[in-house]
PyMOL Python script that loads the backbone (N, CA, C, O; Angstrom):
from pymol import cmd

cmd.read_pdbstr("""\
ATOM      1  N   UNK A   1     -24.302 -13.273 -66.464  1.00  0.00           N
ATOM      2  CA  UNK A   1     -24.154 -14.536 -65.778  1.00  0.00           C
ATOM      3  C   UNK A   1     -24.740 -14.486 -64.373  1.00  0.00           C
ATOM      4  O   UNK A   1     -25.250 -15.480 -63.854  1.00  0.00           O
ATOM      5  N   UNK A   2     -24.683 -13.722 -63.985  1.00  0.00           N
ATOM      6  CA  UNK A   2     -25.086 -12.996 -62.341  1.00  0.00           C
ATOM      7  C   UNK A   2     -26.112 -13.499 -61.764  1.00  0.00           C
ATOM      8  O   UNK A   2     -26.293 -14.280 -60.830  1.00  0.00           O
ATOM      9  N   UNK A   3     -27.287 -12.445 -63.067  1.00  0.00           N
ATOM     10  CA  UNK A   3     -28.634 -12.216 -63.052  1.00  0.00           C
ATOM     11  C   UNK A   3     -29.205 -13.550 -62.845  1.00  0.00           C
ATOM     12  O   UNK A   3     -29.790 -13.655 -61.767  1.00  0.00           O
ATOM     13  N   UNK A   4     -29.195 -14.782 -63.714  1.00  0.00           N
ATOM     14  CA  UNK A   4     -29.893 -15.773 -63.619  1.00  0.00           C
ATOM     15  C   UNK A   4     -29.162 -16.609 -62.332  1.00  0.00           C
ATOM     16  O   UNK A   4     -29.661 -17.723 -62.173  1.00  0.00           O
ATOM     17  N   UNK A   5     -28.328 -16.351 -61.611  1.00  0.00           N
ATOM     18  CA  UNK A   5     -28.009 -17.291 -60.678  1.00  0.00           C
ATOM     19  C   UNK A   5     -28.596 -16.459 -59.610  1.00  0.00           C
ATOM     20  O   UNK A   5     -29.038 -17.321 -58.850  1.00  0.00           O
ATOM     21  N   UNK A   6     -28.887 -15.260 -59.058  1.00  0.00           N
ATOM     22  CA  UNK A   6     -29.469 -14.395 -58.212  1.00  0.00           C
ATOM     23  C   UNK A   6     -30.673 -15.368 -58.092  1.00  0.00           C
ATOM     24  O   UNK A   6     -30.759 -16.224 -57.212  1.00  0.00           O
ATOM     25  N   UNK A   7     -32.204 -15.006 -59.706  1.00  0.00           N
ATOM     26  CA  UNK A   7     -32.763 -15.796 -59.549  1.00  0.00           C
ATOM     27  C   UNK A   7     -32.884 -17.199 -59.150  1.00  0.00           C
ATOM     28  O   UNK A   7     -33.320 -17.179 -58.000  1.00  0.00           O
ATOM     29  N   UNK A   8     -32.799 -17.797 -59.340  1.00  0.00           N
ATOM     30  CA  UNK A   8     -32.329 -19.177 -59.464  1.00  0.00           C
ATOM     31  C   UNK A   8     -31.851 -19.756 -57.806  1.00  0.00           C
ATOM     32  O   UNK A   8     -32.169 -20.829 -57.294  1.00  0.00           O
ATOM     33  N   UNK A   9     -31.205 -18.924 -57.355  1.00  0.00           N
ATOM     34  CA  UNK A   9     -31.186 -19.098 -56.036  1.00  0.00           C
ATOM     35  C   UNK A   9     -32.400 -18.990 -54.811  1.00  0.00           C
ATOM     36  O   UNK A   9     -32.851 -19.701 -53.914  1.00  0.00           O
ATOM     37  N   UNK A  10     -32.624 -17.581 -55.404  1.00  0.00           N
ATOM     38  CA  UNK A  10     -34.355 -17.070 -54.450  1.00  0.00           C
ATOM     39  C   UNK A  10     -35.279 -18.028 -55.100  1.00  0.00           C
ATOM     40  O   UNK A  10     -35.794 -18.650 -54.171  1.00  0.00           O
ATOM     41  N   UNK A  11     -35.644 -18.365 -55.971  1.00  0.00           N
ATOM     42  CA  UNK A  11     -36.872 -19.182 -56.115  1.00  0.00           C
ATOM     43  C   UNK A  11     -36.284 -20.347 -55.639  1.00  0.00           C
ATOM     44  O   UNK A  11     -37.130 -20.934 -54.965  1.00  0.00           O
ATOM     45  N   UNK A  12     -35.303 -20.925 -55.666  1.00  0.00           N
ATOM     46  CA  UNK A  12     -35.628 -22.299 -55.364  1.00  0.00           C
ATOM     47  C   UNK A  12     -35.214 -22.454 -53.578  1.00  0.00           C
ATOM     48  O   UNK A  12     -35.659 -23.439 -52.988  1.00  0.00           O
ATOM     49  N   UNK A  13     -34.441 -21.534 -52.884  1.00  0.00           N
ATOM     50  CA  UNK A  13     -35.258 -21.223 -51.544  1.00  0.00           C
ATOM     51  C   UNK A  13     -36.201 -20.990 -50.859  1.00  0.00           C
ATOM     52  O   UNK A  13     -36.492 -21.522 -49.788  1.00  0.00           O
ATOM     53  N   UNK A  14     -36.960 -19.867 -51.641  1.00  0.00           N
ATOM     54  CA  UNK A  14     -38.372 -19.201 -51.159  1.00  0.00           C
ATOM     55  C   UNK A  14     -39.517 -20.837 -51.695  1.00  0.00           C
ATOM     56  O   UNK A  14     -40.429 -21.493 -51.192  1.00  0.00           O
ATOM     57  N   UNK A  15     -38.811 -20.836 -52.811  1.00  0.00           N
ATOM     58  CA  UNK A  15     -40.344 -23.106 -52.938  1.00  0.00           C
ATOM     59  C   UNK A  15     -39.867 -23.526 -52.054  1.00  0.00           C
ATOM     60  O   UNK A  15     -40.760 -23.714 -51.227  1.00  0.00           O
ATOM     61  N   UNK A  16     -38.354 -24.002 -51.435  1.00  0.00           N
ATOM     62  CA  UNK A  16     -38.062 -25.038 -49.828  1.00  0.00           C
ATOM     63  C   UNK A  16     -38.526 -24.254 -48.845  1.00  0.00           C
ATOM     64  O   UNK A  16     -38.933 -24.738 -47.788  1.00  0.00           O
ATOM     65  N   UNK A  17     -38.517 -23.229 -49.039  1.00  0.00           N
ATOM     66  CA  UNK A  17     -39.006 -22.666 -47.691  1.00  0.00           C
ATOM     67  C   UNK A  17     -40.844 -22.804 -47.386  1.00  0.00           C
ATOM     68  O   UNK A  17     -41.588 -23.146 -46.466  1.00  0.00           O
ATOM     69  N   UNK A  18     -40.938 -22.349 -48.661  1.00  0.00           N
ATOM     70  CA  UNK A  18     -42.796 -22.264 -48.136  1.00  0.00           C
ATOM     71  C   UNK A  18     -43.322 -23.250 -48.309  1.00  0.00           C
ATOM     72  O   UNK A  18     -44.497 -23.285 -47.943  1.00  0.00           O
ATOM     73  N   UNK A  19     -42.715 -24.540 -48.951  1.00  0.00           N
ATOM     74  CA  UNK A  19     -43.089 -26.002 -49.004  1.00  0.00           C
ATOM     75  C   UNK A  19     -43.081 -26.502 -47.556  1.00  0.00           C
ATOM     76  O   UNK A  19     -44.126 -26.946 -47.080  1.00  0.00           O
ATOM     77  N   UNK A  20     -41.647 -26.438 -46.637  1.00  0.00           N
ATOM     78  CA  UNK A  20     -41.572 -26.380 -45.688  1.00  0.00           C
ATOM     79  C   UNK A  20     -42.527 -26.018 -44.374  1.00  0.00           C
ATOM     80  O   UNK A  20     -42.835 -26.551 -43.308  1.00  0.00           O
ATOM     81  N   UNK A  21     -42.799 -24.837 -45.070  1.00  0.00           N
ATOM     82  CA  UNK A  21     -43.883 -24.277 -43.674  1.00  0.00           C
ATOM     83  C   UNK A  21     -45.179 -25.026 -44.071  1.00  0.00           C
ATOM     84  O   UNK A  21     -45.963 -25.472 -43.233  1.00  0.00           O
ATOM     85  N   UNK A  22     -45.355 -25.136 -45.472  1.00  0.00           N
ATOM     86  CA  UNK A  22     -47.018 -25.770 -45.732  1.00  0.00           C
ATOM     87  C   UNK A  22     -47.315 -27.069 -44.803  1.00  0.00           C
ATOM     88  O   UNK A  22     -48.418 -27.485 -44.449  1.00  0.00           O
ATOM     89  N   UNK A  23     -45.550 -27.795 -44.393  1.00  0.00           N
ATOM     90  CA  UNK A  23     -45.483 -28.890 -44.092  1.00  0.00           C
ATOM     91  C   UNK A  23     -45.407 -29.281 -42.710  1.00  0.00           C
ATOM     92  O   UNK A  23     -45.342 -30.407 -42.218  1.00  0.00           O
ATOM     93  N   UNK A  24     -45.435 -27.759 -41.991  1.00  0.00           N
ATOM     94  CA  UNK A  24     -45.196 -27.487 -41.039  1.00  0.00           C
ATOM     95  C   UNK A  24     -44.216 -28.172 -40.090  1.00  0.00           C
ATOM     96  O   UNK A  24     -44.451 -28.795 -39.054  1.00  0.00           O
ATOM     97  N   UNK A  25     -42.895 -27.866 -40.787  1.00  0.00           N
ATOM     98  CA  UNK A  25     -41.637 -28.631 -40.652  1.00  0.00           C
ATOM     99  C   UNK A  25     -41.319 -27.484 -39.913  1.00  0.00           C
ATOM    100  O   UNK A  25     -41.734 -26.408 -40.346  1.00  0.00           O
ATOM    101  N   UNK A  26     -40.281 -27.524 -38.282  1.00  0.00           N
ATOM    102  CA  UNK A  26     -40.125 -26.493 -37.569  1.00  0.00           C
ATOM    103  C   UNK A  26     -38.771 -25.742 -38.246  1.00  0.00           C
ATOM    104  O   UNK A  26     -38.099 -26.220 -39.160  1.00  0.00           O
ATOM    105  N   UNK A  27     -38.585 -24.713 -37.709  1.00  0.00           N
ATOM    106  CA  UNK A  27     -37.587 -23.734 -38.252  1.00  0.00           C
ATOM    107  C   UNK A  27     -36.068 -24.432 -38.227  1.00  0.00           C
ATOM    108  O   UNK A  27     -35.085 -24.077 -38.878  1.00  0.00           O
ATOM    109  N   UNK A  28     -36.148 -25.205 -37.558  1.00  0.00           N
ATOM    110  CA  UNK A  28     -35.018 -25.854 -37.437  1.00  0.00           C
ATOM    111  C   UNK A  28     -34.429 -26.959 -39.000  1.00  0.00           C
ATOM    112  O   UNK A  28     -33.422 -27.274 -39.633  1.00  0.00           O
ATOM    113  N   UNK A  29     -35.963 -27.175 -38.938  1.00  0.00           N
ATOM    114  CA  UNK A  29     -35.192 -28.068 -39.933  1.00  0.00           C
ATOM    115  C   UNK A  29     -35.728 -27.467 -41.638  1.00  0.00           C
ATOM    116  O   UNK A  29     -35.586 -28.060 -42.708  1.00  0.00           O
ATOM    117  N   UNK A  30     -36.201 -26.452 -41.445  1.00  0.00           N
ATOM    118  CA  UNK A  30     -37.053 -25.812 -42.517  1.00  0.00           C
ATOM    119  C   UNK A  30     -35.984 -24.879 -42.576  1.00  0.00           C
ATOM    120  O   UNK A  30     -35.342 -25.317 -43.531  1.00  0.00           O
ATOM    121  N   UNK A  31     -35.443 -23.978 -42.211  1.00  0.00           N
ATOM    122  CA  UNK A  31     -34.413 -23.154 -43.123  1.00  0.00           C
ATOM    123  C   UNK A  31     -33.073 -23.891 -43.143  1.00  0.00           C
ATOM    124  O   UNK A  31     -32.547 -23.561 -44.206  1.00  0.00           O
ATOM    125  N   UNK A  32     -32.424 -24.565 -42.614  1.00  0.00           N
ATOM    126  CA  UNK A  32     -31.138 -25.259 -43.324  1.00  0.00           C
ATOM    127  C   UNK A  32     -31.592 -26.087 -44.332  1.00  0.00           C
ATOM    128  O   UNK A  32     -30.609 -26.430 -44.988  1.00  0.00           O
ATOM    129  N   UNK A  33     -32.805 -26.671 -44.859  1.00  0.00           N
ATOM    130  CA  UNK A  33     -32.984 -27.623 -45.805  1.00  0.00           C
ATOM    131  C   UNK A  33     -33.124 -26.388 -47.274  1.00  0.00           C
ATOM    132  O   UNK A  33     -32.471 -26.497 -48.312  1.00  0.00           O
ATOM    133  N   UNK A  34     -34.125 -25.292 -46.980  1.00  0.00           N
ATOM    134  CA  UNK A  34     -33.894 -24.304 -48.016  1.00  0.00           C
ATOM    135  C   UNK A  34     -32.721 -23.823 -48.451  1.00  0.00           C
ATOM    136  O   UNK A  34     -32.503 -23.475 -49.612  1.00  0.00           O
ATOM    137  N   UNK A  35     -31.452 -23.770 -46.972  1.00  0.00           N
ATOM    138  CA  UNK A  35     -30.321 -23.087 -47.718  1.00  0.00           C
ATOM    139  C   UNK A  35     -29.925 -23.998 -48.407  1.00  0.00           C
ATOM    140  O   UNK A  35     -29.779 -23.764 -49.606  1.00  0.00           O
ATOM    141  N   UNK A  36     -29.571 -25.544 -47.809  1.00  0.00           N
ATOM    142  CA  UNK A  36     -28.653 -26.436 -48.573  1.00  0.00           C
ATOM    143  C   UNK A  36     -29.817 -26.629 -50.330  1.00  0.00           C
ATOM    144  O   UNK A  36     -29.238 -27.027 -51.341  1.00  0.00           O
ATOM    145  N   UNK A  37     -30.829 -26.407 -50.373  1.00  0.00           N
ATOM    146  CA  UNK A  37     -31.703 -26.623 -51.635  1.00  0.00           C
ATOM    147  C   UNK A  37     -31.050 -25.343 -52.688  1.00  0.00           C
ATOM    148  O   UNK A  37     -30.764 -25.488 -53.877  1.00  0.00           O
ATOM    149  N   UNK A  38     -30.918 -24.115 -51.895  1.00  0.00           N
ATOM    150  CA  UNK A  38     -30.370 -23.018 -52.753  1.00  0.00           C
ATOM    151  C   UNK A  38     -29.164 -22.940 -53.113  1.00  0.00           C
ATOM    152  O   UNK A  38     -28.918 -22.338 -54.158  1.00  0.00           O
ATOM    153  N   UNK A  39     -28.177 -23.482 -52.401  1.00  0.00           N
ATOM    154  CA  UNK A  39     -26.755 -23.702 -52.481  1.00  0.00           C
ATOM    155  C   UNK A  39     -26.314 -24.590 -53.391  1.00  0.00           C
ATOM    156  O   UNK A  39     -26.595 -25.787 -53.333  1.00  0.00           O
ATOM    157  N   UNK A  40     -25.451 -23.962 -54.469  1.00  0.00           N
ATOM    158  CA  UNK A  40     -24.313 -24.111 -55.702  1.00  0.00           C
ATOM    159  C   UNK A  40     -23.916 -25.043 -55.775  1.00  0.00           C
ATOM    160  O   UNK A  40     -24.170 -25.938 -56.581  1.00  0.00           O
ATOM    161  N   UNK A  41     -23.004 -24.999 -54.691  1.00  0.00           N
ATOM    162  CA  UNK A  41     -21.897 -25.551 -54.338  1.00  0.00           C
ATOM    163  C   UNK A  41     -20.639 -25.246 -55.142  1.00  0.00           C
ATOM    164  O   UNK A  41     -19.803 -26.081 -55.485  1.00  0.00           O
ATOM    165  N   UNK A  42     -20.618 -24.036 -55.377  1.00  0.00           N
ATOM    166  CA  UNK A  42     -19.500 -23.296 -56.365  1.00  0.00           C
ATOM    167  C   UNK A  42     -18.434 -23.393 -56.071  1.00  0.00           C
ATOM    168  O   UNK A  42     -17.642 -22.919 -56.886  1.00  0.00           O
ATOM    169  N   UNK A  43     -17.848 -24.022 -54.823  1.00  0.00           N
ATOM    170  CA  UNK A  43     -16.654 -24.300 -54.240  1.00  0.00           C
ATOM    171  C   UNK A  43     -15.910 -25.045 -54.911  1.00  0.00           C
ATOM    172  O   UNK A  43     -14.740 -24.770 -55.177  1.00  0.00           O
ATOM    173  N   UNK A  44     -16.704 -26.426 -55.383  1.00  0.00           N
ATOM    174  CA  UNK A  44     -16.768 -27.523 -55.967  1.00  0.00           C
ATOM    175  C   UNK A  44     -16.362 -27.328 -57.070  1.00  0.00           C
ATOM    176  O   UNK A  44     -15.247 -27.516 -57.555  1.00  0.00           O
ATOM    177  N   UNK A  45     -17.610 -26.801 -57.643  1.00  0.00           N
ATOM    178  CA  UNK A  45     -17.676 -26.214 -59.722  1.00  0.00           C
ATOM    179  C   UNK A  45     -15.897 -25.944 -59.660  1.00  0.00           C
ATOM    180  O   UNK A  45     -15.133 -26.822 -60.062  1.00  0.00           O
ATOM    181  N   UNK A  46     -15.451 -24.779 -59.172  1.00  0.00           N
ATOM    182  CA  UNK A  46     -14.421 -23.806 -59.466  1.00  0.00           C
ATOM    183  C   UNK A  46     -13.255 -25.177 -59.347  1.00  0.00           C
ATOM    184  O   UNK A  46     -12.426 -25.386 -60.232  1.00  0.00           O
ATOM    185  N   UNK A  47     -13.339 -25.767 -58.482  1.00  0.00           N
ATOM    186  CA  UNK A  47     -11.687 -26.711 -58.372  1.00  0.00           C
ATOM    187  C   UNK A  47     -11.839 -27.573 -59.657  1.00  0.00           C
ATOM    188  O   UNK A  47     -10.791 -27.775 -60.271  1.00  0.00           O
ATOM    189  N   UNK A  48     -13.040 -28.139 -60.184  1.00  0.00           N
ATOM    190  CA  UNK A  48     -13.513 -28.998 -61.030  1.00  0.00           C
ATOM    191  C   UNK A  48     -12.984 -28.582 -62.358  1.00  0.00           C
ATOM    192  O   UNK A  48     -12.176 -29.140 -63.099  1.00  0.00           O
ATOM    193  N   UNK A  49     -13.853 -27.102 -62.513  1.00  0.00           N
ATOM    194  CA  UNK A  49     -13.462 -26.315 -63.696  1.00  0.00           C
ATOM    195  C   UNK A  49     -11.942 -26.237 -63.992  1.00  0.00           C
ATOM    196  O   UNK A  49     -11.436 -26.776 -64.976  1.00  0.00           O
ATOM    197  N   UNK A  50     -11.265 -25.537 -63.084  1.00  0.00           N
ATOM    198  CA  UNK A  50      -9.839 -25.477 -63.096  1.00  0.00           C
ATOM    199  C   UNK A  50      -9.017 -26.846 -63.874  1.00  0.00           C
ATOM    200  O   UNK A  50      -8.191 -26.920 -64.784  1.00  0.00           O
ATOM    201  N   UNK A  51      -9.708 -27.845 -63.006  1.00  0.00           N
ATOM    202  CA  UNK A  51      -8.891 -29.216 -63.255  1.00  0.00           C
ATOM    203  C   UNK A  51      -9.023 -29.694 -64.660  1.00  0.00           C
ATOM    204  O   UNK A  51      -8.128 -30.029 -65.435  1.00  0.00           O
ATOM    205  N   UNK A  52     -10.347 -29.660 -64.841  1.00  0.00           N
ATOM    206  CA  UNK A  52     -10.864 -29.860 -66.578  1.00  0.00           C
ATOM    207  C   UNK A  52     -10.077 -28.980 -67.018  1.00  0.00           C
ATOM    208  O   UNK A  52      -8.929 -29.422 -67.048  1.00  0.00           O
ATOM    209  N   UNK A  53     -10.181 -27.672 -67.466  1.00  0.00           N
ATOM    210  CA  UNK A  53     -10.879 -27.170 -68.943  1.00  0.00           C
ATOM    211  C   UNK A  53      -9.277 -25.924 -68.076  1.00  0.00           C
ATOM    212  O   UNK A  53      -8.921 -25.363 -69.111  1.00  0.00           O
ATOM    213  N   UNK A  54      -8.543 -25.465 -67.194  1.00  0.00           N
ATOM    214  CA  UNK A  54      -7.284 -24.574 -66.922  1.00  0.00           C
ATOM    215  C   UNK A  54      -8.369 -23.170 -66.531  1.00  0.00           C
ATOM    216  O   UNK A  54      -9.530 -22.827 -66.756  1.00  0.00           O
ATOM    217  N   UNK A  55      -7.333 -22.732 -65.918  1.00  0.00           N
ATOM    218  CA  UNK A  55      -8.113 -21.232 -65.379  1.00  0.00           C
ATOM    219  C   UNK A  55      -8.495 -20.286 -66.231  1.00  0.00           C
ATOM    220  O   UNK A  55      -9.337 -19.457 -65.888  1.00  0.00           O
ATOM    221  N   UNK A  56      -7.815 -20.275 -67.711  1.00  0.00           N
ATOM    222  CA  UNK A  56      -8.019 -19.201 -68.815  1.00  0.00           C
ATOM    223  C   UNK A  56      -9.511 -19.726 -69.289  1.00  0.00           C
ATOM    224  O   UNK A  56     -10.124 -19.052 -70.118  1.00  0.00           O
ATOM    225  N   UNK A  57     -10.054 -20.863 -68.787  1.00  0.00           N
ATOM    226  CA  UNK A  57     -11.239 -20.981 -69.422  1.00  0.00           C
ATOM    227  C   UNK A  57     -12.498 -20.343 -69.060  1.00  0.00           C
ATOM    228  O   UNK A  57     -12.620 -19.810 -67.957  1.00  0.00           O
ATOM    229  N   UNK A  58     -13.612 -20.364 -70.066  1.00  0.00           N
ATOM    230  CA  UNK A  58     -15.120 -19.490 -69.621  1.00  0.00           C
ATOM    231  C   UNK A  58     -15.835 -20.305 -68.048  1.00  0.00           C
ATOM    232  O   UNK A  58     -16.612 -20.013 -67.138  1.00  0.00           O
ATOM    233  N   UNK A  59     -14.870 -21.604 -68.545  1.00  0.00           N
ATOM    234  CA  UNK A  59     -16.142 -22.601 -67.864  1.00  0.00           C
ATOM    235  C   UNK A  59     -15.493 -22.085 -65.910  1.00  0.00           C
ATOM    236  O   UNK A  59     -16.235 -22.361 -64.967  1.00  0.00           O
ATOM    237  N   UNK A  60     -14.404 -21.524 -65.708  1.00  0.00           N
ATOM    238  CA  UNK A  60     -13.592 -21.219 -64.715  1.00  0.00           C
ATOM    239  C   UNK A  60     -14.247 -20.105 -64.218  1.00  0.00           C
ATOM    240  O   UNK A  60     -14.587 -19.969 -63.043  1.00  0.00           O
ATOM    241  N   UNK A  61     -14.479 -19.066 -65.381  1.00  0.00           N
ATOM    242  CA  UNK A  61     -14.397 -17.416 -64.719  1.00  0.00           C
ATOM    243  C   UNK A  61     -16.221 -17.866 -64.292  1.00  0.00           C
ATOM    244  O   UNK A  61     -16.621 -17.271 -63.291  1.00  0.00           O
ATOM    245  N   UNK A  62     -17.146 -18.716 -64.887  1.00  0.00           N
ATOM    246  CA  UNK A  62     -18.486 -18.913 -64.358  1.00  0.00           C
ATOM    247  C   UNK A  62     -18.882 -19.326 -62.892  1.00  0.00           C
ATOM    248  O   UNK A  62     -19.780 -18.955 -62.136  1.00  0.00           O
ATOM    249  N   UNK A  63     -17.775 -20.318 -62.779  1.00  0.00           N
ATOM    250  CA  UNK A  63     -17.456 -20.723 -60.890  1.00  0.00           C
ATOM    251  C   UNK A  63     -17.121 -19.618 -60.922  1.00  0.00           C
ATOM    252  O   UNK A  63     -17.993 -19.160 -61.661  1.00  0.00           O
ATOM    253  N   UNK A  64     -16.593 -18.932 -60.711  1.00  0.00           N
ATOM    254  CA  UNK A  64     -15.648 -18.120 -59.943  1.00  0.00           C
ATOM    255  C   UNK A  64     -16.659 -16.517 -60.012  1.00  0.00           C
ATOM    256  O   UNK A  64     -16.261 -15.519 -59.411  1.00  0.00           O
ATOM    257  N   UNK A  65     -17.599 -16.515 -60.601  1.00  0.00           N
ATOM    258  CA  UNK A  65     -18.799 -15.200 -61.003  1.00  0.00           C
ATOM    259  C   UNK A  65     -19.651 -15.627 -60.031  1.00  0.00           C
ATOM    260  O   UNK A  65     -20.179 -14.792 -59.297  1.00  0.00           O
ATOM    261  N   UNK A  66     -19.924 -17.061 -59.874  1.00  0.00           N
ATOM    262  CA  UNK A  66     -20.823 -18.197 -59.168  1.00  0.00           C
ATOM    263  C   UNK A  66     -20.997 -17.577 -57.674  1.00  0.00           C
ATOM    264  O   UNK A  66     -21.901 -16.988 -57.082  1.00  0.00           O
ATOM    265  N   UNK A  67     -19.078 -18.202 -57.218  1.00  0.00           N
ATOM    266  CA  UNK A  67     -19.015 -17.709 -55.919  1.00  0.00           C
ATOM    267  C   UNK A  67     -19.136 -16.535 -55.418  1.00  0.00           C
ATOM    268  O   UNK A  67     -19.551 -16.376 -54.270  1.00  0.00           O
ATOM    269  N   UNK A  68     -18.757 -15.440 -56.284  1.00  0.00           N
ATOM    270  CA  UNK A  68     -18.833 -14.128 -55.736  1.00  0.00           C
ATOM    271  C   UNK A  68     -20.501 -13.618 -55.974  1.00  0.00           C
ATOM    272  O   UNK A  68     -20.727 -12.503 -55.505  1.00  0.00           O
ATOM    273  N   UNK A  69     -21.660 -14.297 -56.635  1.00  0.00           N
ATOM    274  CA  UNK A  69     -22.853 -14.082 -56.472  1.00  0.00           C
ATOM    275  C   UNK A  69     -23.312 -14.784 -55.332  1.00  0.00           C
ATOM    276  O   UNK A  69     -24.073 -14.193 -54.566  1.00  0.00           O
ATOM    277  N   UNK A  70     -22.964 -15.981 -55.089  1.00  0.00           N
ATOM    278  CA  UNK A  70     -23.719 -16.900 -54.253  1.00  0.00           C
ATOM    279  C   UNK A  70     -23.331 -16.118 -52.568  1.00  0.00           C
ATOM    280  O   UNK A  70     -24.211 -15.781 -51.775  1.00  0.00           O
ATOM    281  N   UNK A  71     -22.388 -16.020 -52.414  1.00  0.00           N
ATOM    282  CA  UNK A  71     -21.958 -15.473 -50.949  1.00  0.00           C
ATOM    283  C   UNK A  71     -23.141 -14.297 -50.073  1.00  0.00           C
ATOM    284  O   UNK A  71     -23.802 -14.587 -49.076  1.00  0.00           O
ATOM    285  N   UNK A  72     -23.135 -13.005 -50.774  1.00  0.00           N
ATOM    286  CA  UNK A  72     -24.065 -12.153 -50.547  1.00  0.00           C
ATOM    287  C   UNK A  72     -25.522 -12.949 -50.763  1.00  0.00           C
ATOM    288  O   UNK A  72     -26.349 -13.051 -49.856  1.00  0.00           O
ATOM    289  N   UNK A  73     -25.683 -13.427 -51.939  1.00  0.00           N
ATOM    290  CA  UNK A  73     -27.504 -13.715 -51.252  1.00  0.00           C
ATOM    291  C   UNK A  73     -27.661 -15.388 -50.326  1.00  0.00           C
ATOM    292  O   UNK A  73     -28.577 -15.594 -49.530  1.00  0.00           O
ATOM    293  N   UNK A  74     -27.227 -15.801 -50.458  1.00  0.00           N
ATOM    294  CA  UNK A  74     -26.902 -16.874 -48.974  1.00  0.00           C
ATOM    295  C   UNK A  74     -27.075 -15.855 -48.217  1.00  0.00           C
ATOM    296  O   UNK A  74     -28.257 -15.737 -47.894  1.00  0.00           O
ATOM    297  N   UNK A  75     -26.221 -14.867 -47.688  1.00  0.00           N
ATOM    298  CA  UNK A  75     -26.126 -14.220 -46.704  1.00  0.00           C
ATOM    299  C   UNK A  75     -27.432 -13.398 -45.955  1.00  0.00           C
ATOM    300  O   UNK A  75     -27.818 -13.180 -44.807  1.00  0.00           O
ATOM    301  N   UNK A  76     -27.918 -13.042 -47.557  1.00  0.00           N
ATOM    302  CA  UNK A  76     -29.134 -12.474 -47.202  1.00  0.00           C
ATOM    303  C   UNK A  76     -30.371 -13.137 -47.079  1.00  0.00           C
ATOM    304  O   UNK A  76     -31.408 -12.534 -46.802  1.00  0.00           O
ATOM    305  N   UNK A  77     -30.300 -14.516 -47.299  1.00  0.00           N
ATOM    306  CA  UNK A  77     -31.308 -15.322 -47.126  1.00  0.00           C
ATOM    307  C   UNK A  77     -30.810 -15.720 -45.607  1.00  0.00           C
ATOM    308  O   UNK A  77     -31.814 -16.136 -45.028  1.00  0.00           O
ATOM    309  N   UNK A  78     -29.987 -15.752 -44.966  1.00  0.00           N
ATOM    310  CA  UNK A  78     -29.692 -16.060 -43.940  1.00  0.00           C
ATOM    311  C   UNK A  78     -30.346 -15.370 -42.849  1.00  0.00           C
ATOM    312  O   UNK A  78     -30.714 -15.844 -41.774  1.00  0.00           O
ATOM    313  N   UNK A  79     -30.442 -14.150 -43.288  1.00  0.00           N
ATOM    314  CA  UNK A  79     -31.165 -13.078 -42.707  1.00  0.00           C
ATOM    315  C   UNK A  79     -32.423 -12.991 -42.861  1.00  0.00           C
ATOM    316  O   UNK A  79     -33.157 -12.431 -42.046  1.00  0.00           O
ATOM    317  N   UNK A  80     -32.792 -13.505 -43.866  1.00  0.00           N
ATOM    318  CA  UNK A  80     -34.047 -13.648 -43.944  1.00  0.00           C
ATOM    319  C   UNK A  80     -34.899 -14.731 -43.182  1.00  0.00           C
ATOM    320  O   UNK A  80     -36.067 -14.565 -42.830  1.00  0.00           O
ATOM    321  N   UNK A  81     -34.021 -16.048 -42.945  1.00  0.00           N
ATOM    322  CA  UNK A  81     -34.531 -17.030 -42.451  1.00  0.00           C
ATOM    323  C   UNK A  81     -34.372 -16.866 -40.774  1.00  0.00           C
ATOM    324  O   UNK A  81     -34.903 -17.579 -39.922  1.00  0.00           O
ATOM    325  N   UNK A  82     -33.377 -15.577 -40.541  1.00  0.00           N
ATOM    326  CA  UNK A  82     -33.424 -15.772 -38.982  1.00  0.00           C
ATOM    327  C   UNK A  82     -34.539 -14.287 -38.826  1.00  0.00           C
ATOM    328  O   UNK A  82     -33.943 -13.430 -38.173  1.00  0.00           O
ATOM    329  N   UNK A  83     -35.467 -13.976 -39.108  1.00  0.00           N
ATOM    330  CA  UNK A  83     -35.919 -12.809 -39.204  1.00  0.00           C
ATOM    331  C   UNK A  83     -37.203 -13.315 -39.245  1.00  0.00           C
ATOM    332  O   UNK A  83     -38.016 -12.522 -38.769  1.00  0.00           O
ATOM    333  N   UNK A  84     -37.793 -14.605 -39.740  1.00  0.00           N
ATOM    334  CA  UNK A  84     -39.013 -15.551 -39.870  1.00  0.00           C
ATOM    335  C   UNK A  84     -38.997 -16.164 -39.187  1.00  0.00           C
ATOM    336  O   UNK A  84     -39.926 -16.971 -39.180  1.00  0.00           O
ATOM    337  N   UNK A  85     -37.968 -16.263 -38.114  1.00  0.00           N
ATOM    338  CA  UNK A  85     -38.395 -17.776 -37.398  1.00  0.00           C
ATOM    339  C   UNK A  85     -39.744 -17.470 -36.727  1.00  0.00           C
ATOM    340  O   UNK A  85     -40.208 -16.492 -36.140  1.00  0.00           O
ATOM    341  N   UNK A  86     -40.245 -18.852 -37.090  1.00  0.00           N
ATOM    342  CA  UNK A  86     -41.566 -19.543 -36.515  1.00  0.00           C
ATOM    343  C   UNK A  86     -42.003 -20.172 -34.896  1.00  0.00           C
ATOM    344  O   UNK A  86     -43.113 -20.670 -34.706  1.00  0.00           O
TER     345      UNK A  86
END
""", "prot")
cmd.dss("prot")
cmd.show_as("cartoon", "prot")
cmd.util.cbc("prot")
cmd.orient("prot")
């Protein structure tokens, strides 16, 4: 479950991001638009899931795999985007 949300995150940051620069949109507004483009919003999923479908469900433990993938590479794209500034 991990693996494809890892991906899935970096590509569709690294396209807002270098779309961004093609567009020569300043850093300011070029890496918060990539994070919010890469971002889940698994916060969301997980209360949603719960409410639907109860915590014993698959559709629960996937938020909840979600958030604990999404945290670290946010983080590290965070780093990445303050490490490029333009």
């Amino acid at each position: 479950m991990a693996v494809p949300l890892i991906i899935q995150t970096y590509f569709i940051f690294f396209a807002t991001w270098f779309a961004g620069k093609r567009l020569k949109l300043s850093h300011q507004v070029c890496a918060p638009a990539a994070m919010i483009g890469a971002s889940n919003f698994f916060e969301l999923s997980v209360a949603v899931a719960i409410g639907l479908f109860g915590l014993d469900s698959p559709a629960a433990l996937v938020c909840v795999v979600g958030v604990l993938v999404e945290v670290p590479v946010m983080l590290s794209l965070v780093n990445y985007a303050n490490r490029k500034r333009y």
